[in-house]
N, CA, C and O atoms as a Tinker XYZ file with bonds, in Angstrom:
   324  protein
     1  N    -49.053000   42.534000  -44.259000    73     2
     2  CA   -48.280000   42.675000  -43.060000    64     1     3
     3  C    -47.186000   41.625000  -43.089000    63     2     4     5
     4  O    -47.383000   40.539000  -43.633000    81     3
     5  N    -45.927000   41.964000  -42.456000    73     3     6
     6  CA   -44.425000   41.197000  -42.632000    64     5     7
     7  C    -44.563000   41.187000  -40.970000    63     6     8     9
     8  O    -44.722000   42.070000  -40.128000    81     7
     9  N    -44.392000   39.425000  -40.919000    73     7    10
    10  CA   -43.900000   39.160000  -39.754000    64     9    11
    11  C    -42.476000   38.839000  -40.088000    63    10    12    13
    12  O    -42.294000   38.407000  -41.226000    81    11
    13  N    -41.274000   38.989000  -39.192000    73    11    14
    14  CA   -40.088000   38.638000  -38.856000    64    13    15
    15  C    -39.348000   38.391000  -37.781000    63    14    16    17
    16  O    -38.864000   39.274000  -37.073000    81    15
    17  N    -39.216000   37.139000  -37.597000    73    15    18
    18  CA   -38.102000   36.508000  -36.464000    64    17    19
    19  C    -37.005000   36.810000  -36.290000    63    18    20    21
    20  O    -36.178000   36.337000  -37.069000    81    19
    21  N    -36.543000   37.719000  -35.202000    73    19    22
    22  CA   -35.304000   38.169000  -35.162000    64    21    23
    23  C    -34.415000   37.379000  -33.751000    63    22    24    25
    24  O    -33.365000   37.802000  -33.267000    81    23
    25  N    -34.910000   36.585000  -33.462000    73    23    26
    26  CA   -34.456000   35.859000  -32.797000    64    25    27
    27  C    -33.951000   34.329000  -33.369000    63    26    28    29
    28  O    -34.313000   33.730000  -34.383000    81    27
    29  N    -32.971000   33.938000  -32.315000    73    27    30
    30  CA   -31.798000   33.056000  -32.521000    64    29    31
    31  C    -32.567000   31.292000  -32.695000    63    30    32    33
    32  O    -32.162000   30.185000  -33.050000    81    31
    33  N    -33.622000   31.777000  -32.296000    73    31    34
    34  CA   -34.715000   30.278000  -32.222000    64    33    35
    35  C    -36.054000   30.151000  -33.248000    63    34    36    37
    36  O    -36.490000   31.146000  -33.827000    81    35
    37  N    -36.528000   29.094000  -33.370000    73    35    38
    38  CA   -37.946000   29.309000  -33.825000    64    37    39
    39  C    -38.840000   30.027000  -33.142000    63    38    40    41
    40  O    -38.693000   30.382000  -31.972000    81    39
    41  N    -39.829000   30.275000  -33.873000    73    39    42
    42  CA   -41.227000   31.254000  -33.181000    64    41    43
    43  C    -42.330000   30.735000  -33.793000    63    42    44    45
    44  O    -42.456000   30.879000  -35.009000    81    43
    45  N    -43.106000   30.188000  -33.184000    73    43    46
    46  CA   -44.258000   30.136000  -33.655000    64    45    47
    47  C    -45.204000   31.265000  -33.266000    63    46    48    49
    48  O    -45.192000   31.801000  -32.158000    81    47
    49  N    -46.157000   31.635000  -34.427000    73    47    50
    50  CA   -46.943000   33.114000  -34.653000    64    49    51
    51  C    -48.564000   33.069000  -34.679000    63    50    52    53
    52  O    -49.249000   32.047000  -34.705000    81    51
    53  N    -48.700000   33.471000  -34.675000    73    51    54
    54  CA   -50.606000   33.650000  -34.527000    64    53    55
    55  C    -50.997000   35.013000  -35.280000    63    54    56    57
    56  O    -50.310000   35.927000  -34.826000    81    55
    57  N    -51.690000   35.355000  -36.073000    73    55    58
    58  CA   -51.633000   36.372000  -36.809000    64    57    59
    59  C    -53.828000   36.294000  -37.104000    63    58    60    61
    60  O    -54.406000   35.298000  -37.539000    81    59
    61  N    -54.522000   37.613000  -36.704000    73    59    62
    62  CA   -55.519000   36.934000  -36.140000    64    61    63
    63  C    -56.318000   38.657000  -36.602000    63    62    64    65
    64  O    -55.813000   39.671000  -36.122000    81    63
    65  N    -57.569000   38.764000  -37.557000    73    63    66
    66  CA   -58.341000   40.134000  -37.341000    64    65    67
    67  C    -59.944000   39.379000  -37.083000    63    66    68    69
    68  O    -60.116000   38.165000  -36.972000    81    67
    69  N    -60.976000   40.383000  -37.028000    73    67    70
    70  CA   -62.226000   40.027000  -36.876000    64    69    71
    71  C    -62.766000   38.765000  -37.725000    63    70    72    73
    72  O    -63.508000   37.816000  -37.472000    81    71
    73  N    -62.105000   39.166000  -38.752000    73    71    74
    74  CA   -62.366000   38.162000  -40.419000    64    73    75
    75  C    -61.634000   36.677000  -40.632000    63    74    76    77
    76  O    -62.216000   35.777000  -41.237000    81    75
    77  N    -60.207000   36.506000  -40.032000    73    75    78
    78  CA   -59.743000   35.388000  -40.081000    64    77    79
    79  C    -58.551000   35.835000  -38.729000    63    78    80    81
    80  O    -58.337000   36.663000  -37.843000    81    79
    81  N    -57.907000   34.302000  -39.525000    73    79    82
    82  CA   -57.071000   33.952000  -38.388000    64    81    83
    83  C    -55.783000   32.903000  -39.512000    63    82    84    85
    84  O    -56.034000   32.232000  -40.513000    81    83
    85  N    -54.565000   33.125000  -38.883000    73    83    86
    86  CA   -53.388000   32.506000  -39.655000    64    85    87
    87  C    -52.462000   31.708000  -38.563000    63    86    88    89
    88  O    -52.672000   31.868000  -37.361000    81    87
    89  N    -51.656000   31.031000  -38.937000    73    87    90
    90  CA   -50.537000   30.589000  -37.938000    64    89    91
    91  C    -49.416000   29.356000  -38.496000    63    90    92    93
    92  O    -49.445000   28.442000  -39.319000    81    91
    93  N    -48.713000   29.765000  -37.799000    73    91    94
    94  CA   -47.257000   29.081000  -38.335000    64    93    95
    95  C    -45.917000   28.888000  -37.656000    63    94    96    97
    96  O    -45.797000   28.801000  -36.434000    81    95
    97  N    -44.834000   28.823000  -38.593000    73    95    98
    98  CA   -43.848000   28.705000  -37.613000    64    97    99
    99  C    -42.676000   29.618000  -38.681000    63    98   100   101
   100  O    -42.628000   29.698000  -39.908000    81    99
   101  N    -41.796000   30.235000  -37.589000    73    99   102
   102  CA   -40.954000   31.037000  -38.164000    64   101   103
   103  C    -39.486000   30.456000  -37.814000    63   102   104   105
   104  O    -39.578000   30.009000  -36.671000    81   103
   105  N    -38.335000   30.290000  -38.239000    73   103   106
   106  CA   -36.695000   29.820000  -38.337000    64   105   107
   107  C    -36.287000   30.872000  -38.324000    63   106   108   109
   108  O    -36.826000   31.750000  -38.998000    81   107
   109  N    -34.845000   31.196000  -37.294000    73   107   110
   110  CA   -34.678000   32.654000  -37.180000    64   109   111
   111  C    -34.179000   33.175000  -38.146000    63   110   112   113
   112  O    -33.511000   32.473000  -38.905000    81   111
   113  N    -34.353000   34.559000  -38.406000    73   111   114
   114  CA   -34.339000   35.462000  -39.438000    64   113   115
   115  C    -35.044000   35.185000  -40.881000    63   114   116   117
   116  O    -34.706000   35.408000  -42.043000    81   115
   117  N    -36.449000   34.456000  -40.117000    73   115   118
   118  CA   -37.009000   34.345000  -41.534000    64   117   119
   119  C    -38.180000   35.085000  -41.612000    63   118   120   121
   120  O    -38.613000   35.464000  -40.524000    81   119
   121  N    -38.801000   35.390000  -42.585000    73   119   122
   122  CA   -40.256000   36.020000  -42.585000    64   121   123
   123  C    -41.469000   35.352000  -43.082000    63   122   124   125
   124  O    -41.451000   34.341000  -43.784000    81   123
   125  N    -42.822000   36.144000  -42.569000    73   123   126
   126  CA   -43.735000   35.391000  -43.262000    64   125   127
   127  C    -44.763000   37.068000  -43.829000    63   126   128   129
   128  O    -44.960000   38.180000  -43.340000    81   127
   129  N    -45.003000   36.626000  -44.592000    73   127   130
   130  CA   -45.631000   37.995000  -45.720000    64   129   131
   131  C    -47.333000   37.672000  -45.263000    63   130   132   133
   132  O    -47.610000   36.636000  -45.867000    81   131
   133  N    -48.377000   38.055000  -44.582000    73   131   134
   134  CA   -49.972000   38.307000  -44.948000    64   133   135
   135  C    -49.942000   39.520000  -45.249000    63   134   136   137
   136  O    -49.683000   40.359000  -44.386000    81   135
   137  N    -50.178000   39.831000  -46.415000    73   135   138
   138  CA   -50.838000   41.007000  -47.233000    64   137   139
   139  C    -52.079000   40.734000  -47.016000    63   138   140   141
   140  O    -52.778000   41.656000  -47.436000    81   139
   141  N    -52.625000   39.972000  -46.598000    73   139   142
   142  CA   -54.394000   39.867000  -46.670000    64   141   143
   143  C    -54.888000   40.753000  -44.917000    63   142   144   145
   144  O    -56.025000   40.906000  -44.471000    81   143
   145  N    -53.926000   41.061000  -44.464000    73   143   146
   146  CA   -54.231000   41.859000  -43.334000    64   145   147
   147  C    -53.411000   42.973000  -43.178000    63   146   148   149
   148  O    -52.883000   43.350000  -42.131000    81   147
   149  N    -53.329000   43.526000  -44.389000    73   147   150
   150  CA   -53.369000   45.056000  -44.637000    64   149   151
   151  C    -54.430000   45.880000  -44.427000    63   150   152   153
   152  O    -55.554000   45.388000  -44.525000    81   151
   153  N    -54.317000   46.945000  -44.177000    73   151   154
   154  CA   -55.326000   47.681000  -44.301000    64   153   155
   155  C    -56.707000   47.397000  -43.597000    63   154   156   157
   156  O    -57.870000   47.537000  -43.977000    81   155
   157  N    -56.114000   46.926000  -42.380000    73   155   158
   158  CA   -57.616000   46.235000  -41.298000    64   157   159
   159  C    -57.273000   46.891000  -39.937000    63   158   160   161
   160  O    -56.176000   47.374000  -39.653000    81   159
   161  N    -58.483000   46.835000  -39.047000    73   159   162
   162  CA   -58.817000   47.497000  -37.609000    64   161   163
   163  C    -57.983000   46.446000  -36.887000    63   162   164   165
   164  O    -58.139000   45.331000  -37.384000    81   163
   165  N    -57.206000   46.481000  -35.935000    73   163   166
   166  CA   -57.376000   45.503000  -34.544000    64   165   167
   167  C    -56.659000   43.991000  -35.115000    63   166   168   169
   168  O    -56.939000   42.917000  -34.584000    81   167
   169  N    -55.626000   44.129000  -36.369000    73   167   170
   170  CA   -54.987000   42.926000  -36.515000    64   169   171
   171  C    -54.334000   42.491000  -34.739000    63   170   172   173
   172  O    -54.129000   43.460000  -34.008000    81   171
   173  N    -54.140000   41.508000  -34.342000    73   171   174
   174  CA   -53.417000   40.671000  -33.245000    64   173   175
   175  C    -52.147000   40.064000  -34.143000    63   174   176   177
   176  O    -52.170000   39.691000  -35.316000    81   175
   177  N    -51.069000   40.087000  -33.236000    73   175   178
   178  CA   -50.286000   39.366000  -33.798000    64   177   179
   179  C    -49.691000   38.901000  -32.746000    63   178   180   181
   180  O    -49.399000   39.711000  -31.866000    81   179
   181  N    -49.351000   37.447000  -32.561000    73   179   182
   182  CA   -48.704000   36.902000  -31.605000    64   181   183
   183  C    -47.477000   36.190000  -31.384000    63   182   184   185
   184  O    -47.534000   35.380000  -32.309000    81   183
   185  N    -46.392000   35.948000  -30.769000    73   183   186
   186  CA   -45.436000   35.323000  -31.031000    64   185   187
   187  C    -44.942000   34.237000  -29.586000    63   186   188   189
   188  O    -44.937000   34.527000  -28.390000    81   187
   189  N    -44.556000   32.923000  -30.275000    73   187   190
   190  CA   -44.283000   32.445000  -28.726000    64   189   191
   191  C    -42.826000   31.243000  -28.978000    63   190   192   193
   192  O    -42.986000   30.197000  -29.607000    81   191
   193  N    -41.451000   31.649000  -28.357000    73   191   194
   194  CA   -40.698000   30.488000  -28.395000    64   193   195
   195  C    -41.332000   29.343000  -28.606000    63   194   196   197
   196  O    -42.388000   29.005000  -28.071000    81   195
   197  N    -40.458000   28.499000  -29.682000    73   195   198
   198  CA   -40.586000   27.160000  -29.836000    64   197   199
   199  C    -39.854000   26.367000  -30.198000    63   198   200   201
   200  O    -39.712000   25.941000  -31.344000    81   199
   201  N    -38.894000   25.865000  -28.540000    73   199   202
   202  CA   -37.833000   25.104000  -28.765000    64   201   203
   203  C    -38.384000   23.528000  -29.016000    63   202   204   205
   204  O    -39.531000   23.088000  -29.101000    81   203
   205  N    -36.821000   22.752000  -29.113000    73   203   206
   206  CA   -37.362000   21.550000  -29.689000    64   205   207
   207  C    -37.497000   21.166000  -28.569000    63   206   208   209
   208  O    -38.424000   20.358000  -28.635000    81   207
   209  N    -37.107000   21.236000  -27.406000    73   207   210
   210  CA   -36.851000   20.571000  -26.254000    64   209   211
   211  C    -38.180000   20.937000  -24.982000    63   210   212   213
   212  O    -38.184000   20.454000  -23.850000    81   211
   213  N    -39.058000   21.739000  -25.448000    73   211   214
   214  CA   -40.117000   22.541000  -24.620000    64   213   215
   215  C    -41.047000   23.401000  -25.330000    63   214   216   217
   216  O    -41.283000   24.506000  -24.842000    81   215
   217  N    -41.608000   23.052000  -26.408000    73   215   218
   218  CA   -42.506000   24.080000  -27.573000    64   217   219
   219  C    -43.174000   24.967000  -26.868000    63   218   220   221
   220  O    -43.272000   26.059000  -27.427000    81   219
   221  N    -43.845000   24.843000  -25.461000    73   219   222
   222  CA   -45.125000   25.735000  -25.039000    64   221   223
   223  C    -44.213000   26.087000  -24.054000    63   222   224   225
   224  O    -44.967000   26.429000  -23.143000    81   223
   225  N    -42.667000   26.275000  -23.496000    73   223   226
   226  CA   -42.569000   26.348000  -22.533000    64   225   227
   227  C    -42.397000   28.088000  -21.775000    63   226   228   229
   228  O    -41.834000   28.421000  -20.732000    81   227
   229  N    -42.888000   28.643000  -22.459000    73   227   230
   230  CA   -42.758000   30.434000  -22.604000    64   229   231
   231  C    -43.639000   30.987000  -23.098000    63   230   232   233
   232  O    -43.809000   30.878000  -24.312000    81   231
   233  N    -44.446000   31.724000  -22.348000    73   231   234
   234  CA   -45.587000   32.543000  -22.456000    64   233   235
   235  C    -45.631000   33.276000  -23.843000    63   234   236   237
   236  O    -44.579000   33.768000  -24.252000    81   235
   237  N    -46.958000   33.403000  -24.716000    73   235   238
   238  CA   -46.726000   34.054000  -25.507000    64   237   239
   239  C    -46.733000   35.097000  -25.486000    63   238   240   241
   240  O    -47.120000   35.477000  -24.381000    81   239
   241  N    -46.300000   36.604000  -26.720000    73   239   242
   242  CA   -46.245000   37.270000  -26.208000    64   241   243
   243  C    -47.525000   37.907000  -27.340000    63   242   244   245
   244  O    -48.184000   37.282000  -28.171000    81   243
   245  N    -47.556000   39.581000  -26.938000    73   243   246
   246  CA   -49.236000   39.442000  -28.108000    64   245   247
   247  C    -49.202000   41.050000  -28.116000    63   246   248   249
   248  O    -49.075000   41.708000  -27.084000    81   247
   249  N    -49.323000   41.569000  -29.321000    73   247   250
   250  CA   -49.530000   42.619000  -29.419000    64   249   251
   251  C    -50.668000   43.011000  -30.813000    63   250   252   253
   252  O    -50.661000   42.384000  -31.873000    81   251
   253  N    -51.282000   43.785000  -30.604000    73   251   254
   254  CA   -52.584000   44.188000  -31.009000    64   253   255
   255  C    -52.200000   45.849000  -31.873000    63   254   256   257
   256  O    -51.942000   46.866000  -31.228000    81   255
   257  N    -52.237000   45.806000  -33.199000    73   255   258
   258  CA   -51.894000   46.965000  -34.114000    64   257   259
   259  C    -53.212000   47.588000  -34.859000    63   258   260   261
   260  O    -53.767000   47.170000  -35.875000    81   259
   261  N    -53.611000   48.949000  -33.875000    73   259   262
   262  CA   -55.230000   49.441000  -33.832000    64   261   263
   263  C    -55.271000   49.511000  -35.842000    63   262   264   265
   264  O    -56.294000   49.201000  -36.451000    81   263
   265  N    -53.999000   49.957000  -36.549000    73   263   266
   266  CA   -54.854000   50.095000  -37.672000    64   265   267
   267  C    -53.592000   49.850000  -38.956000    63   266   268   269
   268  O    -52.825000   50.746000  -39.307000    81   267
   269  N    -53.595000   48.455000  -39.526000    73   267   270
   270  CA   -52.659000   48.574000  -40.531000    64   269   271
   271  C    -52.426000   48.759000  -41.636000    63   270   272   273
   272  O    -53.571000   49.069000  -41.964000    81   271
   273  N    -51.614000   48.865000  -42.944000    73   271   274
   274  CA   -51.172000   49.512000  -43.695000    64   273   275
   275  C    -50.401000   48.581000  -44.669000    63   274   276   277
   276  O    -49.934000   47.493000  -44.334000    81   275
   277  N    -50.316000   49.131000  -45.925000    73   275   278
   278  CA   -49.130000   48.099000  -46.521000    64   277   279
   279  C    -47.929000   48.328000  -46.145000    63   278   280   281
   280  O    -47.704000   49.533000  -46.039000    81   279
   281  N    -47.122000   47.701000  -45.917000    73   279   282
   282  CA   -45.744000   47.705000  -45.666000    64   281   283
   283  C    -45.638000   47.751000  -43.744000    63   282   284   285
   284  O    -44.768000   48.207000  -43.002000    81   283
   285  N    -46.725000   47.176000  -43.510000    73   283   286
   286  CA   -47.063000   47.303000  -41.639000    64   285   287
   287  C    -45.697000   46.036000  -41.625000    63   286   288   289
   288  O    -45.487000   45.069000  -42.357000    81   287
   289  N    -45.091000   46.494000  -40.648000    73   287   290
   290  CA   -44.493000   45.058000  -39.962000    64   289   291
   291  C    -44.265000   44.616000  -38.860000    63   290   292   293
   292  O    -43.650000   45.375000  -38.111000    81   291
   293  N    -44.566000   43.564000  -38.450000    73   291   294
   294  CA   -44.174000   43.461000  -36.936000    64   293   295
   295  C    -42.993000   42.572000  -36.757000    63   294   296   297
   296  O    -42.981000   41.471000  -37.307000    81   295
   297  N    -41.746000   43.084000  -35.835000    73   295   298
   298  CA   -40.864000   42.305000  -35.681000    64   297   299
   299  C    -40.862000   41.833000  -34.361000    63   298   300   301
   300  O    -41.301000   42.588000  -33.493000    81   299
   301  N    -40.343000   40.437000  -33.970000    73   299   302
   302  CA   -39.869000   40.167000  -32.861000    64   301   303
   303  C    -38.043000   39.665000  -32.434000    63   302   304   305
   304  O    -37.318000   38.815000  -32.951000    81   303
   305  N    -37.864000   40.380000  -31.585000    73   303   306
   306  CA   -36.178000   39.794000  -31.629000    64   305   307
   307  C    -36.011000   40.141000  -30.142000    63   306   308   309
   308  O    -36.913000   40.602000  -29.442000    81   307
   309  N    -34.413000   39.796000  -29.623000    73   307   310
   310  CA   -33.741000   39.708000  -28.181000    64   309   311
   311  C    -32.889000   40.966000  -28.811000    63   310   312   313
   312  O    -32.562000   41.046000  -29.996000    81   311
   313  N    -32.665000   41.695000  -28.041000    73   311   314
   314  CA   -31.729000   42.580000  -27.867000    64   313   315
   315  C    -31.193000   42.694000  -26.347000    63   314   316   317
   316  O    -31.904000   42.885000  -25.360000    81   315
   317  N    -30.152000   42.577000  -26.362000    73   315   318
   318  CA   -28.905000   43.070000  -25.573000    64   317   319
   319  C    -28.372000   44.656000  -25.205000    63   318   320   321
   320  O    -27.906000   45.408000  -26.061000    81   319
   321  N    -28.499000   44.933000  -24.091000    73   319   322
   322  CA   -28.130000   46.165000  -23.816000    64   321   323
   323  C    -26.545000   46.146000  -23.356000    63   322   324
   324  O    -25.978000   47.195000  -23.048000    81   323
């Protein structure tokens, strides 16, 4: 599974199935590759701003992918309408 930061800030990530658990920090437009949570039930993946000035100061956000795959990815970014 490909996480990617599509936002203008850091992100720190949480990446989480029955079996383990991962976490880190992402620089925008960068990625982070777990292939080891391919092909699993109920991966979590989480993402939460992390400025320099306020690291925790924004709720994380969390989404739960019932069944993944190679080439699964989850992106997070700001879009503008």
């Amino acid at each position: 599974m490909t996480l990617f930061n599509n936002t203008p800030n850091p992100a720190f990530y949480g990446i989480s199935s029955s079996n383990s658990g991962d976490c880190g920090t992402l620089d925008p437009n960068q990625t982070a590759d777990w292939p080891g949570y391919d092909n699993q039930t109920n991966v979590t993946v989480s993402f939460r701003a992390n400025t320099k000035s306020s690291p925790n100061e924004y709720p994380p956000f969390s989404v739960t992918i019932p069944a993944s795959g190679t080439g699964t990815t989850v992106t997070i970014g700001l879009y503008q309408e």
